[in-house]
gemmi code that builds the backbone of each chain (N, CA, C; Angstrom):
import gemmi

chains = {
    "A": [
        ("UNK", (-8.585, 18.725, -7.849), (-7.463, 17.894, -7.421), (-7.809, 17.196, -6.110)),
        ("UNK", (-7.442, 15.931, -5.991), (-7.250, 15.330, -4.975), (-6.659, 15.947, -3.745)),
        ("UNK", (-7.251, 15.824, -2.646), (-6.776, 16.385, -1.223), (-7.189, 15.264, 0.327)),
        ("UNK", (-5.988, 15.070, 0.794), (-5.795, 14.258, 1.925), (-5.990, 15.131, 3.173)),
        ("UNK", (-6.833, 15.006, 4.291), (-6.657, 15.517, 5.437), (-6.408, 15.496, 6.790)),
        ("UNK", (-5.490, 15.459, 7.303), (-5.528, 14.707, 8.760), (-5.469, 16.087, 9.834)),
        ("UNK", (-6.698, 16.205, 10.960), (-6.941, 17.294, 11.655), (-6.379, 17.398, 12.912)),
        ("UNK", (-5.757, 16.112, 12.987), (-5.012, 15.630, 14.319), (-3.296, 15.653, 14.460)),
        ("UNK", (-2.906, 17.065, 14.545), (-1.000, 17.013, 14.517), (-0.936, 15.817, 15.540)),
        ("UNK", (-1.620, 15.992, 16.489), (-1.005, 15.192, 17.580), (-2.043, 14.235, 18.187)),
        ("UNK", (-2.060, 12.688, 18.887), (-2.433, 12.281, 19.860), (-2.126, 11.337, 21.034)),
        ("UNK", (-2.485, 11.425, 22.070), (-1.858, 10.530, 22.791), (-2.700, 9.290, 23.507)),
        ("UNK", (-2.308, 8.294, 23.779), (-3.444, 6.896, 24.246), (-2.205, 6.449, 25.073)),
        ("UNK", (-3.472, 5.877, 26.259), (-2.351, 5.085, 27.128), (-2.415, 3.682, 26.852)),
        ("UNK", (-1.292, 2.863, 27.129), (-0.888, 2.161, 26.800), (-2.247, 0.972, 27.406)),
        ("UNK", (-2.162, -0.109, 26.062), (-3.731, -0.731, 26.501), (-4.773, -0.530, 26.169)),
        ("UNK", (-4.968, 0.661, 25.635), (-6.435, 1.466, 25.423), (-6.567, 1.647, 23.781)),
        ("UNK", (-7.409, 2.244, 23.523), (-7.786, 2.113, 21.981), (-7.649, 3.537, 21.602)),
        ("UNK", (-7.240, 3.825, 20.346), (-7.263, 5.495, 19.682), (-7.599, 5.200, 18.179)),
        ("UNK", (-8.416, 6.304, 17.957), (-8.644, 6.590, 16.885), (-7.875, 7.813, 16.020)),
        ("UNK", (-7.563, 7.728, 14.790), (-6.931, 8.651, 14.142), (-8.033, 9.545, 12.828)),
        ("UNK", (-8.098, 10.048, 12.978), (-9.139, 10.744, 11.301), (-8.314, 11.344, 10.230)),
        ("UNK", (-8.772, 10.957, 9.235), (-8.295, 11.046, 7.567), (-9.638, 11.807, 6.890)),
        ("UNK", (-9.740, 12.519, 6.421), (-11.051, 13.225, 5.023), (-10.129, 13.266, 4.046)),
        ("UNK", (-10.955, 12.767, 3.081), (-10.039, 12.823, 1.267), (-11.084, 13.431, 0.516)),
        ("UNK", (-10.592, 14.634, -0.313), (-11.675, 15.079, -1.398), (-11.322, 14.449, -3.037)),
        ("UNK", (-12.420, 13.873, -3.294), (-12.102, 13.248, -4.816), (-13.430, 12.807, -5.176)),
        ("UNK", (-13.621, 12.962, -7.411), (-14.468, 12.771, -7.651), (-14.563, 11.438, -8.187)),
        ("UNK", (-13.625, 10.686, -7.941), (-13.129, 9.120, -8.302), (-14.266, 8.588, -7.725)),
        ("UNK", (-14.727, 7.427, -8.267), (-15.055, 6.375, -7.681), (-14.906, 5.471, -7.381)),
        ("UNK", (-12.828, 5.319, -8.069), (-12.479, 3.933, -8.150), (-10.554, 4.519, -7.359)),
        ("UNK", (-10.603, 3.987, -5.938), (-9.362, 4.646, -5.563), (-9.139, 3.943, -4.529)),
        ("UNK", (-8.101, 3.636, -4.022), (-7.574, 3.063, -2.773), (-6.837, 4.257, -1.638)),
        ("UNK", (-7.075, 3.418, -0.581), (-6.320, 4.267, 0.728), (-5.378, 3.539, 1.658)),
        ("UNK", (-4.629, 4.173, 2.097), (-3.583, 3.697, 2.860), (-3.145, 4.253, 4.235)),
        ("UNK", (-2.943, 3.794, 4.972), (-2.313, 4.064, 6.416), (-0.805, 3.892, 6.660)),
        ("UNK", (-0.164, 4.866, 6.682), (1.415, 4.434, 6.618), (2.186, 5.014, 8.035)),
        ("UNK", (3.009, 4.484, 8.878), (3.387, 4.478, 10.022), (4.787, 5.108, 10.016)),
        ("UNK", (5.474, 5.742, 10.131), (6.601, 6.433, 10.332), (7.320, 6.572, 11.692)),
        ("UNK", (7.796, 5.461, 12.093), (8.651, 5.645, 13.574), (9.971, 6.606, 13.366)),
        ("UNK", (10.166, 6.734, 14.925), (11.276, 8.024, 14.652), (12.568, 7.318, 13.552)),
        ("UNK", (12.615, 5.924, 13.796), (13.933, 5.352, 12.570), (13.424, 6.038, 11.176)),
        ("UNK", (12.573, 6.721, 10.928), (11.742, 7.208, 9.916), (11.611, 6.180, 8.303)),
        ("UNK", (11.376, 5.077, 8.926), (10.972, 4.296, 8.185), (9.430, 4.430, 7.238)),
        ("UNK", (8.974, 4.081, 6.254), (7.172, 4.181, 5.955), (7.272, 2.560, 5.914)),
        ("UNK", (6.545, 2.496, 7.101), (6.078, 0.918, 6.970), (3.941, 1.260, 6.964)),
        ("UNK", (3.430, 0.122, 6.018), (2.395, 0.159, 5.516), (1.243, -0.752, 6.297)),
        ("UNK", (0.846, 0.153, 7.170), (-0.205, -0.500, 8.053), (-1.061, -1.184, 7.610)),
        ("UNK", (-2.597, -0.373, 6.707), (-3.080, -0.930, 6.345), (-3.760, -0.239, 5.179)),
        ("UNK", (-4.670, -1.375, 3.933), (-5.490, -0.510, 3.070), (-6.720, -1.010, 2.899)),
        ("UNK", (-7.034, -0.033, 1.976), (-8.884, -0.233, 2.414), (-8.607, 0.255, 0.458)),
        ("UNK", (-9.672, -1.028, -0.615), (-10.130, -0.844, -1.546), (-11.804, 0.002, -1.620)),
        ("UNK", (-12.001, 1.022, -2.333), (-12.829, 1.712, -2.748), (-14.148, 1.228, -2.842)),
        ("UNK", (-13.992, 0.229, -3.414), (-14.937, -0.782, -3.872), (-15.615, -1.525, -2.556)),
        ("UNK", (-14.826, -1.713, -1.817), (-14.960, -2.541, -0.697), (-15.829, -2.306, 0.205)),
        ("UNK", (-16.791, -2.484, 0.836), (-17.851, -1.896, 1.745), (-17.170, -2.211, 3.003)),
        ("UNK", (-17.096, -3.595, 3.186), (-15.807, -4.305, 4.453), (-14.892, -3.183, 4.842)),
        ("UNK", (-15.012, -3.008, 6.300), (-13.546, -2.245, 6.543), (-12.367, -3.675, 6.413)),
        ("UNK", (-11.123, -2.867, 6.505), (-9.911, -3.698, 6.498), (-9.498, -3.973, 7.609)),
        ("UNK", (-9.152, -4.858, 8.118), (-8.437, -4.808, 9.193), (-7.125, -5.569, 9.517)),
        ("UNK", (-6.402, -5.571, 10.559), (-4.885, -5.892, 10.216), (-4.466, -6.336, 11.575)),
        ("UNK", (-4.891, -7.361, 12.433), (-4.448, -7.599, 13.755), (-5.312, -6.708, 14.551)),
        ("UNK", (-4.461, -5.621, 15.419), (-4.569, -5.005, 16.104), (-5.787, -3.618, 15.265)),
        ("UNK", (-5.160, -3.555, 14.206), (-5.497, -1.774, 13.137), (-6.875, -2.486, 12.321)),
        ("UNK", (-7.726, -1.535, 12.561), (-8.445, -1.418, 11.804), (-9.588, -0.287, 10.988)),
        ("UNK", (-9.884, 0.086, 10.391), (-10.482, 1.559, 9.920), (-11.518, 1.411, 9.987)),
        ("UNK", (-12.281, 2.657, 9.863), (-13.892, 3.076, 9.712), (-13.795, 3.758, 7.941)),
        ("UNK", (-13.911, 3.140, 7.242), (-14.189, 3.503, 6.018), (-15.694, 3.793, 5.878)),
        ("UNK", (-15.557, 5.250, 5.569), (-17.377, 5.574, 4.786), (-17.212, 6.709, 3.708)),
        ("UNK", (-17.258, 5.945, 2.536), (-17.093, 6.467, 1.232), (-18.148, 7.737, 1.140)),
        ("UNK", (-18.980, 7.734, 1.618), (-19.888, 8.495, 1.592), (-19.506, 9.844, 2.043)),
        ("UNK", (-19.031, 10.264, 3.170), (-18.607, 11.863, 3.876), (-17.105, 11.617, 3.689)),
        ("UNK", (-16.193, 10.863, 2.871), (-15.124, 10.665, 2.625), (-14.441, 10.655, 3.441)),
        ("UNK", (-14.458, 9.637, 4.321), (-13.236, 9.474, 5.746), (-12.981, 8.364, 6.049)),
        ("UNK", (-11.307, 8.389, 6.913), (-10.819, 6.691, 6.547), (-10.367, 6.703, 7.506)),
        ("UNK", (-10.702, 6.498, 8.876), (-10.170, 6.306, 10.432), (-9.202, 5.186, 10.579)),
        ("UNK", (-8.394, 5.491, 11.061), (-7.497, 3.815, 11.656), (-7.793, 4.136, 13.355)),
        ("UNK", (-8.306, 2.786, 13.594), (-8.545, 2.483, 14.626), (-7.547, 1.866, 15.248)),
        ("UNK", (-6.981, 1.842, 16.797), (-5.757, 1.245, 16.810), (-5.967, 0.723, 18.615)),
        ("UNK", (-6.572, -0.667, 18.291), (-6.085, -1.111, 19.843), (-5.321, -1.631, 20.812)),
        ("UNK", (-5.579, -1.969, 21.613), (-4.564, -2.408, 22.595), (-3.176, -2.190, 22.578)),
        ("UNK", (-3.033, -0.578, 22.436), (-2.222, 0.006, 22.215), (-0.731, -0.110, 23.088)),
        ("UNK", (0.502, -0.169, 22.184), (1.639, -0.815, 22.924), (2.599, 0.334, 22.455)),
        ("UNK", (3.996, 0.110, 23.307), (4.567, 1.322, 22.988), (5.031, 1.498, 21.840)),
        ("UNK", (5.507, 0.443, 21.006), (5.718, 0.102, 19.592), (5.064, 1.231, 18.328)),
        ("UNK", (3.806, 1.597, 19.081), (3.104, 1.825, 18.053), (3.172, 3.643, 17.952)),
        ("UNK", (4.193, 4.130, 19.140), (4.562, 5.570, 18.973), (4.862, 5.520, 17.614)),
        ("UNK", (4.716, 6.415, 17.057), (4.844, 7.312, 15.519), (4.115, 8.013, 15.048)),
        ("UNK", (4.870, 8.287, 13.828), (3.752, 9.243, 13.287), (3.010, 8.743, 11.843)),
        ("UNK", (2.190, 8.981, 11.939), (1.151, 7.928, 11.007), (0.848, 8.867, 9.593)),
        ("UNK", (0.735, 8.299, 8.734), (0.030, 9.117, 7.327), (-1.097, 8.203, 6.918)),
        ("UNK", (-1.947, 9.322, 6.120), (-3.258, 8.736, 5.174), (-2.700, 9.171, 4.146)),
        ("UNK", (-2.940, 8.227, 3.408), (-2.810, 8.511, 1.507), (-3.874, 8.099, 0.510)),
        ("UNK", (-3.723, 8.656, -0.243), (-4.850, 8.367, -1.196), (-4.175, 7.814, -2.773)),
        ("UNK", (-4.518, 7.182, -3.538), (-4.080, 7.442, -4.916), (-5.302, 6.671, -5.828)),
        ("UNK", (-5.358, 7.285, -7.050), (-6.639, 7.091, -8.295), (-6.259, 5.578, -8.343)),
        ("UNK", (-7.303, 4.468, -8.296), (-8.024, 3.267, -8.791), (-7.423, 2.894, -10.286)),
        ("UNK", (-7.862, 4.349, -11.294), (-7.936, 3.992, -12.560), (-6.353, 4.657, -12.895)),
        ("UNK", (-5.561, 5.391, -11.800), (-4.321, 5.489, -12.279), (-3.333, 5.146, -12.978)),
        ("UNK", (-2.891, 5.670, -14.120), (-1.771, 4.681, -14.343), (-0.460, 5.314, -14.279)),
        ("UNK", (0.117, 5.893, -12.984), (1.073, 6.721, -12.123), (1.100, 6.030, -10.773)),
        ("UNK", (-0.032, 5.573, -10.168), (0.137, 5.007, -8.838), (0.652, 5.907, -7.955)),
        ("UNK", (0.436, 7.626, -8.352), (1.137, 8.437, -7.040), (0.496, 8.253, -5.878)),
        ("UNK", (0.808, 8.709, -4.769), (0.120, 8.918, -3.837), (-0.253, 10.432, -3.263)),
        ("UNK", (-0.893, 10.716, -2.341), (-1.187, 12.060, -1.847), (-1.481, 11.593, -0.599)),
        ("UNK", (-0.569, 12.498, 0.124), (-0.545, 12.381, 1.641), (-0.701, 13.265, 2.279)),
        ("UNK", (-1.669, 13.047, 3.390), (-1.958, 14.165, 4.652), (-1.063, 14.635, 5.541)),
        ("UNK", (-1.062, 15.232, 5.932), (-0.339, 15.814, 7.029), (0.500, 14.769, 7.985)),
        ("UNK", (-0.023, 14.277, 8.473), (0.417, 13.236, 9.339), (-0.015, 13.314, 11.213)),
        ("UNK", (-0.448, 12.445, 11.802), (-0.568, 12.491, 13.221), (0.700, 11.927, 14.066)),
        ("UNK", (0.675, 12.602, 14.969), (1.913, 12.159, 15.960), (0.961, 11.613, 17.079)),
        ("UNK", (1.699, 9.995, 17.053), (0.731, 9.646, 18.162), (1.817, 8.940, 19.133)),
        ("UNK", (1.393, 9.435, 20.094), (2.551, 9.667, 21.438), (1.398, 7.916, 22.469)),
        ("UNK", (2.405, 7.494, 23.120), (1.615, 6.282, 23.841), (2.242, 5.803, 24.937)),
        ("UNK", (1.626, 5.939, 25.659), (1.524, 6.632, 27.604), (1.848, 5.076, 28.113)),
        ("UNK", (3.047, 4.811, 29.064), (3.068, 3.279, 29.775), (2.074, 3.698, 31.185)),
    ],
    "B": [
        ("UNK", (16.524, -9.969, 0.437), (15.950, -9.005, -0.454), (16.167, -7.788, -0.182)),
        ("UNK", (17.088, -6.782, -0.558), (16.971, -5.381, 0.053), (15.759, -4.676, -0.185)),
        ("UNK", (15.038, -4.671, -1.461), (13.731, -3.794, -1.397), (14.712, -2.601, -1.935)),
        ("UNK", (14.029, -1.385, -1.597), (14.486, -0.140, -2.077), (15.970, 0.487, -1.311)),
        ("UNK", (16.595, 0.591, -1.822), (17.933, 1.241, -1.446), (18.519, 2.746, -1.771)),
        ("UNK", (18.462, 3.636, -0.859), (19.149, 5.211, -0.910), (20.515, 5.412, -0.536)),
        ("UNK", (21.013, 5.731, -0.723), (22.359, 6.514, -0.537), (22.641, 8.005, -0.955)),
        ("UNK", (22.777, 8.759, -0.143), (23.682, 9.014, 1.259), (22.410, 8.741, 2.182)),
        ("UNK", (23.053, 8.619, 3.442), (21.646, 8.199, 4.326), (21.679, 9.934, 5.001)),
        ("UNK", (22.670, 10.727, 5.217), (22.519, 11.643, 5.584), (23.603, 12.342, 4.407)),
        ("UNK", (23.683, 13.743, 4.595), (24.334, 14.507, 3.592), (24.386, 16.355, 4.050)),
        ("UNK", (25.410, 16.834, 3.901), (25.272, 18.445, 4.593), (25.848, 18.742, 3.067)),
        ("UNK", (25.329, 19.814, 2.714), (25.310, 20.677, 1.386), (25.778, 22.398, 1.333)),
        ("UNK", (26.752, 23.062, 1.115), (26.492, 24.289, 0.841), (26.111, 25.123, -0.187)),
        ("UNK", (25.297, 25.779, 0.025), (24.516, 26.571, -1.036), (25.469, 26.746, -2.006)),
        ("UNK", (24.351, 26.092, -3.203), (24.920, 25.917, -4.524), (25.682, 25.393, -5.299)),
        ("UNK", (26.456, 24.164, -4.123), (26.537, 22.746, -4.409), (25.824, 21.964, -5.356)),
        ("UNK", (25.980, 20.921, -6.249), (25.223, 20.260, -6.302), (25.379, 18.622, -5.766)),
        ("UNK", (24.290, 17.601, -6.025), (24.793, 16.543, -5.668), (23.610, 15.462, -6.346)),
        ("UNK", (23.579, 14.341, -6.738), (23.078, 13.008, -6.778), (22.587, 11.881, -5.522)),
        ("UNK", (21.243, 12.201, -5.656), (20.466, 10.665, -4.697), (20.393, 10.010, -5.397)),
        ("UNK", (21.333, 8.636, -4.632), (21.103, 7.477, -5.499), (19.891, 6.821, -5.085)),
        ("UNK", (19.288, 5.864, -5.988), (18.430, 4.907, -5.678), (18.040, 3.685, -6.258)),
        ("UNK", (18.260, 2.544, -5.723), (17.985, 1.719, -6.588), (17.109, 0.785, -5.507)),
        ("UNK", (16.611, 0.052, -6.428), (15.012, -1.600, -6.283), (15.633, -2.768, -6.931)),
        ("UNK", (15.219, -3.772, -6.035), (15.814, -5.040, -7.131), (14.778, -5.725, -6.948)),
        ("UNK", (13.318, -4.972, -7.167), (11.928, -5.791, -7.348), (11.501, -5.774, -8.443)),
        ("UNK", (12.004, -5.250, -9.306), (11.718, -5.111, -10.862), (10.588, -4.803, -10.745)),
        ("UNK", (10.330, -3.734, -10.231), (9.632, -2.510, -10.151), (9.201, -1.474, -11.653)),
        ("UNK", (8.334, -1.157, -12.080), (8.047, -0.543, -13.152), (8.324, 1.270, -12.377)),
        ("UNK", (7.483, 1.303, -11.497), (7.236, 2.453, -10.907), (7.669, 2.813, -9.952)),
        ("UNK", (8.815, 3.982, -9.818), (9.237, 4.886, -9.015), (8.830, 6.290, -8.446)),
        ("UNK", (9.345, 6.476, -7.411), (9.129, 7.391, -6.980), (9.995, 8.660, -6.393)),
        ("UNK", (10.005, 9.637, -6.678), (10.878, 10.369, -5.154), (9.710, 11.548, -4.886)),
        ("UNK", (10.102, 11.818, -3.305), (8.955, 12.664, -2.417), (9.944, 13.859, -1.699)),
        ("UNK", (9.969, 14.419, -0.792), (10.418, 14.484, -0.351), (9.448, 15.826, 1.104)),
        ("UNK", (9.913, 14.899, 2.519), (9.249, 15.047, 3.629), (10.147, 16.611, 4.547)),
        ("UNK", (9.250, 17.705, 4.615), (9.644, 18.432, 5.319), (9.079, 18.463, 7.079)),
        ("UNK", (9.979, 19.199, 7.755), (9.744, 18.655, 9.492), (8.187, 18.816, 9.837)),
        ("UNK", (7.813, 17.853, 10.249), (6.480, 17.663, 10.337), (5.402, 17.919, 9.575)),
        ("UNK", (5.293, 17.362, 8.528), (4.514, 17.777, 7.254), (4.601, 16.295, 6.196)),
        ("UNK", (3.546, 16.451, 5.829), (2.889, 14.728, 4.792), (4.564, 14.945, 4.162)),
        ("UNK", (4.289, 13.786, 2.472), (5.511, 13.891, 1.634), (4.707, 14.318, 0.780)),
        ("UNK", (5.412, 15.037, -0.510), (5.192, 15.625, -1.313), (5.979, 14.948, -2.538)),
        ("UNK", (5.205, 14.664, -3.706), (6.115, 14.149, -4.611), (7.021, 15.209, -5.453)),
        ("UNK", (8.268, 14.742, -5.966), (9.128, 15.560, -6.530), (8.791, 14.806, -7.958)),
        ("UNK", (9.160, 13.867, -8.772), (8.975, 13.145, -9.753), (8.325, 11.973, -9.680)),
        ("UNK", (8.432, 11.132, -10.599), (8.202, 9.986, -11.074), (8.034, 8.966, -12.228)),
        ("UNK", (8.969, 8.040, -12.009), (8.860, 7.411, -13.521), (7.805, 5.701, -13.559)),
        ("UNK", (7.610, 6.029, -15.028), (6.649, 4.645, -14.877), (7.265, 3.390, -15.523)),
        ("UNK", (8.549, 3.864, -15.848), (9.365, 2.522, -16.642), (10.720, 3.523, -16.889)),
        ("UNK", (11.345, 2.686, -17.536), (12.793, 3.014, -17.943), (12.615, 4.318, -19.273)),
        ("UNK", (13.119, 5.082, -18.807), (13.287, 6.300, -20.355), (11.676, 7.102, -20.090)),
        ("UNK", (11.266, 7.314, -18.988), (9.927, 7.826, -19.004), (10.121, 8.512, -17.496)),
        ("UNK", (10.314, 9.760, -17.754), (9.720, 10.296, -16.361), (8.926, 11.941, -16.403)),
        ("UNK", (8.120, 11.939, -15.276), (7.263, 13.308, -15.413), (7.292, 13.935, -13.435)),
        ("UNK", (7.177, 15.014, -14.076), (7.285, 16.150, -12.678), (5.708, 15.137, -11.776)),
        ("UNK", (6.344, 15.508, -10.310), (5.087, 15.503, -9.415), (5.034, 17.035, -8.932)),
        ("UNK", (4.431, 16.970, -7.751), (3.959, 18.429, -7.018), (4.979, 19.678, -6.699)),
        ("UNK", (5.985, 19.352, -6.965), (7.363, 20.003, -6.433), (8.671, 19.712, -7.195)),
        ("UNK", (8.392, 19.705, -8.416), (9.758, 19.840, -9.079), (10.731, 20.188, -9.486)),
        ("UNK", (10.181, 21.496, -9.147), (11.291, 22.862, -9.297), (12.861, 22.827, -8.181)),
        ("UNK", (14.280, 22.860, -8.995), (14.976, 22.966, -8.751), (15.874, 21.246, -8.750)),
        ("UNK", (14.933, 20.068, -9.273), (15.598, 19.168, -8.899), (15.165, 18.126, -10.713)),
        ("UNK", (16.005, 17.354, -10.854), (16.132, 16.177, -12.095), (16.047, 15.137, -11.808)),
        ("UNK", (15.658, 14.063, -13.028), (15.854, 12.979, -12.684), (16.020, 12.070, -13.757)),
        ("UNK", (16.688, 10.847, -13.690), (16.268, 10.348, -15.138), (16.648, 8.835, -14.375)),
        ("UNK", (15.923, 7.720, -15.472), (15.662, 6.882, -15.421), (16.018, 5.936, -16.372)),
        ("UNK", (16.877, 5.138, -16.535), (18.402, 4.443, -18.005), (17.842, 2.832, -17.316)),
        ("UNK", (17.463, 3.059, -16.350), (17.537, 1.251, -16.378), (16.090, 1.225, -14.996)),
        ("UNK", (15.623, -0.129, -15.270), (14.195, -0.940, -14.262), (14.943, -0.163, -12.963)),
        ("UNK", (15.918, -0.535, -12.587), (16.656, -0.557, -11.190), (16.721, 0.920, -10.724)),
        ("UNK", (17.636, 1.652, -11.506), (17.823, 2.990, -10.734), (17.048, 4.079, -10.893)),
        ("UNK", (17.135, 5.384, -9.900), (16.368, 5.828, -10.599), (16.556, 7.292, -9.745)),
        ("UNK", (17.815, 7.862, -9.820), (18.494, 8.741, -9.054), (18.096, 10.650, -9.278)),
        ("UNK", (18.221, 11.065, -8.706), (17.961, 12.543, -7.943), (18.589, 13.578, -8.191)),
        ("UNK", (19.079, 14.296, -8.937), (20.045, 15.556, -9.093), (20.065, 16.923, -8.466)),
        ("UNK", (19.983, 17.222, -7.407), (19.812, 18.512, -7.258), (21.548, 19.277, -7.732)),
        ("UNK", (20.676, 20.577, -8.419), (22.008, 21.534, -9.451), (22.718, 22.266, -8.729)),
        ("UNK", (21.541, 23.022, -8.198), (22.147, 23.966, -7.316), (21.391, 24.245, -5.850)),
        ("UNK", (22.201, 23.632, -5.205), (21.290, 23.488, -4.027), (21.116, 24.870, -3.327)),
        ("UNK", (19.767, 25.033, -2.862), (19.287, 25.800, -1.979), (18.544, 25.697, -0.443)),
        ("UNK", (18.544, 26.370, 0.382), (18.390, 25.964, 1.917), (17.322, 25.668, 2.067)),
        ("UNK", (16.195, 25.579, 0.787), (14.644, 25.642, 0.480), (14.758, 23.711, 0.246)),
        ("UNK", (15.729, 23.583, -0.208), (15.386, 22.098, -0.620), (16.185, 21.105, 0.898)),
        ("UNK", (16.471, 21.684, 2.106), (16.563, 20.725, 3.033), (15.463, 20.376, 3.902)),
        ("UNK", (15.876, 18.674, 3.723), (14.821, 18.056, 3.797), (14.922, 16.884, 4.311)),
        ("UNK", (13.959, 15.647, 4.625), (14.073, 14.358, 4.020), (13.446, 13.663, 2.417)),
        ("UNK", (14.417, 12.966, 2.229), (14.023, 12.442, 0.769), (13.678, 11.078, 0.632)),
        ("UNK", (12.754, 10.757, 0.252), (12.268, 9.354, 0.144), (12.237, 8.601, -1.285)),
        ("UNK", (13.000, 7.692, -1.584), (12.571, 7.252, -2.744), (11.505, 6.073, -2.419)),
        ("UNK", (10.750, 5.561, -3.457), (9.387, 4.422, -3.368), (9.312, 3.549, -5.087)),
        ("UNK", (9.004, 2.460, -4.696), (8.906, 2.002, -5.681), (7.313, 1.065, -5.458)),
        ("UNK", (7.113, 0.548, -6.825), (5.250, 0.093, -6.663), (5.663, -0.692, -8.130)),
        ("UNK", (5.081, -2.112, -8.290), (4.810, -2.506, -9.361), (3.882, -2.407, -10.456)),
        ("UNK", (4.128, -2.531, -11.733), (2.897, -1.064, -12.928), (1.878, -1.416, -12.922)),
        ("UNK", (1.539, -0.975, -13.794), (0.185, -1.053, -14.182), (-0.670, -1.854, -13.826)),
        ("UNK", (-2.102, -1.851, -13.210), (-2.795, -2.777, -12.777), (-2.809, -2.992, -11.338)),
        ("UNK", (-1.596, -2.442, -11.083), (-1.391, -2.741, -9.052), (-2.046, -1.403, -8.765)),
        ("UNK", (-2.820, -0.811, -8.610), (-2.642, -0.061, -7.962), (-3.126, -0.186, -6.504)),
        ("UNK", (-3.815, -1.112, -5.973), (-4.043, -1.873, -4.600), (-2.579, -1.938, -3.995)),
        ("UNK", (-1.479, -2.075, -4.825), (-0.054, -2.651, -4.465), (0.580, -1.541, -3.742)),
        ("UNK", (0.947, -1.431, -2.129), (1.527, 0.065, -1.664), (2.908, -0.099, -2.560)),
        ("UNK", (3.097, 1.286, -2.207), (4.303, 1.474, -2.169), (5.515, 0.991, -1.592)),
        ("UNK", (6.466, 0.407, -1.948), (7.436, 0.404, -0.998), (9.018, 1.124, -0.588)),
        ("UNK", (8.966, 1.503, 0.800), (9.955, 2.955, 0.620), (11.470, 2.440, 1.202)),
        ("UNK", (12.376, 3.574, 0.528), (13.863, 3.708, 1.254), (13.618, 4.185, 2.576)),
        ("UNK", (14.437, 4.208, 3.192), (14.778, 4.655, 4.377), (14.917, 6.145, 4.756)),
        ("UNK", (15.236, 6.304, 3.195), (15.459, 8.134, 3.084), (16.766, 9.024, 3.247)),
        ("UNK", (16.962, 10.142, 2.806), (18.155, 10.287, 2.960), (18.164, 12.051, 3.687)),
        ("UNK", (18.886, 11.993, 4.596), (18.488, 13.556, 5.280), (19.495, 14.463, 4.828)),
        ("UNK", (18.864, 15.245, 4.059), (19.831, 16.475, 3.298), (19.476, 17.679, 4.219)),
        ("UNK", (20.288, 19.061, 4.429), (20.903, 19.507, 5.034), (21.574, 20.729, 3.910)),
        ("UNK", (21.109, 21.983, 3.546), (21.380, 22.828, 3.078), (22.037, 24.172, 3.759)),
        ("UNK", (23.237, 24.417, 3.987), (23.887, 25.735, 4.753), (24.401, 26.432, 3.692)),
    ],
}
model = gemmi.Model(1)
for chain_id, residues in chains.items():
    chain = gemmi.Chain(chain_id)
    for i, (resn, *xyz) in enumerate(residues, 1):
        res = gemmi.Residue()
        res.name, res.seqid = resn, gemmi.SeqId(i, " ")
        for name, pos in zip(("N", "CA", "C"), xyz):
            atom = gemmi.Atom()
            atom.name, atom.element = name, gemmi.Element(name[0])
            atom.pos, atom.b_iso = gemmi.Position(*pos), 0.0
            res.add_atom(atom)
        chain.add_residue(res)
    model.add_chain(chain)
structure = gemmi.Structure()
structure.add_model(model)
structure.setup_entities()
């Protein structure tokens, strides 16, 4: 079975500065997408960013962008010039390429706290 | 466009109550979802349907129903509630087959509350 991991309950960046978040996914897929999903305390899931399987290119999204390496299975969101906006708590998800359910599987989640 | 819509946004329950999450999409959405998020911890899926008249258990289905009569709704039954099922609840919807690049897109959620 598919498994999402995030090793980071918590982090904090001061405001301005850059943070990284870490994701590991175990799967024998070769065909799967990933996702970064943002959860402010309004506890909204708003959808940062995704990264196709296929894709060698990381994704990037303005400010967000990941370290995708299919290889040791890990999907970093990188997050700069960090503003207070961007307090929340973040998820990695995973779901099968060749799915035809489109579930997702989600990690734990990081709390990322951001310092004025 | 509302996107995905929940009701109750909050809700207090006493054991062995039951009650209905509503939910409805007006994206004509094939694929639904419900999860549901405990305090500080990923979401976990409860069900999911892939069209109208079609639904199957996700990771956590025990104690809760669901059924699916029309594209739009696609609502929540808990029978008999227990203090095990308070939570937050998320419904999600995703367009079918072929998207699967396509996120999800979520309710707001609804915070249940078991005494």
């Amino acid at each position: 079975a598919q498994t999402v991991t995030q090793s980071q309950p918590e982090m904090s960046v001061q405001e301005a500065e850059t943070v990284t978040l870490s994701c590991t996914y175990d799967t024998s897929e070769s065909d799967y997408y990933l996702f970064w999903y943002k959860q402010p305390p309004s506890r909204q899931m708003i959808l940062v960013i995704r990264q196709e399987a296929y894709k060698q290119q990381n994704a990037t999204e303005n400010r967000f962008s990941v370290n995708f390496q299919k290889a040791a299975k890990s999907f970093s969101l990188k997050i700069s010039d960090s503003q207070l906006g961007d307090a929340a708590m973040y998820f990695c998800a995973y779901t099968r390429g060749s799915s035809n359910t489109g579930k997702l599987i989600f990690g734990q989640g990081t709390t990322l706290q951001v310092k004025p | 466009n509302a996107g995905v819509t929940q009701t109750p946004k909050f809700r207090i329950l006493k054991i062995g109550q039951s009650m209905t999450l509503q939910c409805t999409q007006d994206m004509n959405h094939n694929y639904m979802y419900w999860y549901r998020q405990d305090p500080g911890m990923g979401l976990k899926l409860i069900y999911y349907s892939v069209g109208a008249g079609i639904t199957d258990k996700g990771e956590v289905p025990n104690g809760y129903n669901v059924s699916r009569s029309t594209t739009e709704d696609f609502p929540l039954r808990l029978e008999l509630a227990a203090p095990s099922q308070t939570s937050v609840y998320f419904c999600a919807s995703r367009p079918g087959l072929g998207n699967s690049n396509q996120p999800q897109h979520f309710g707001d959620g609804t915070r249940l509350s078991i005494l």
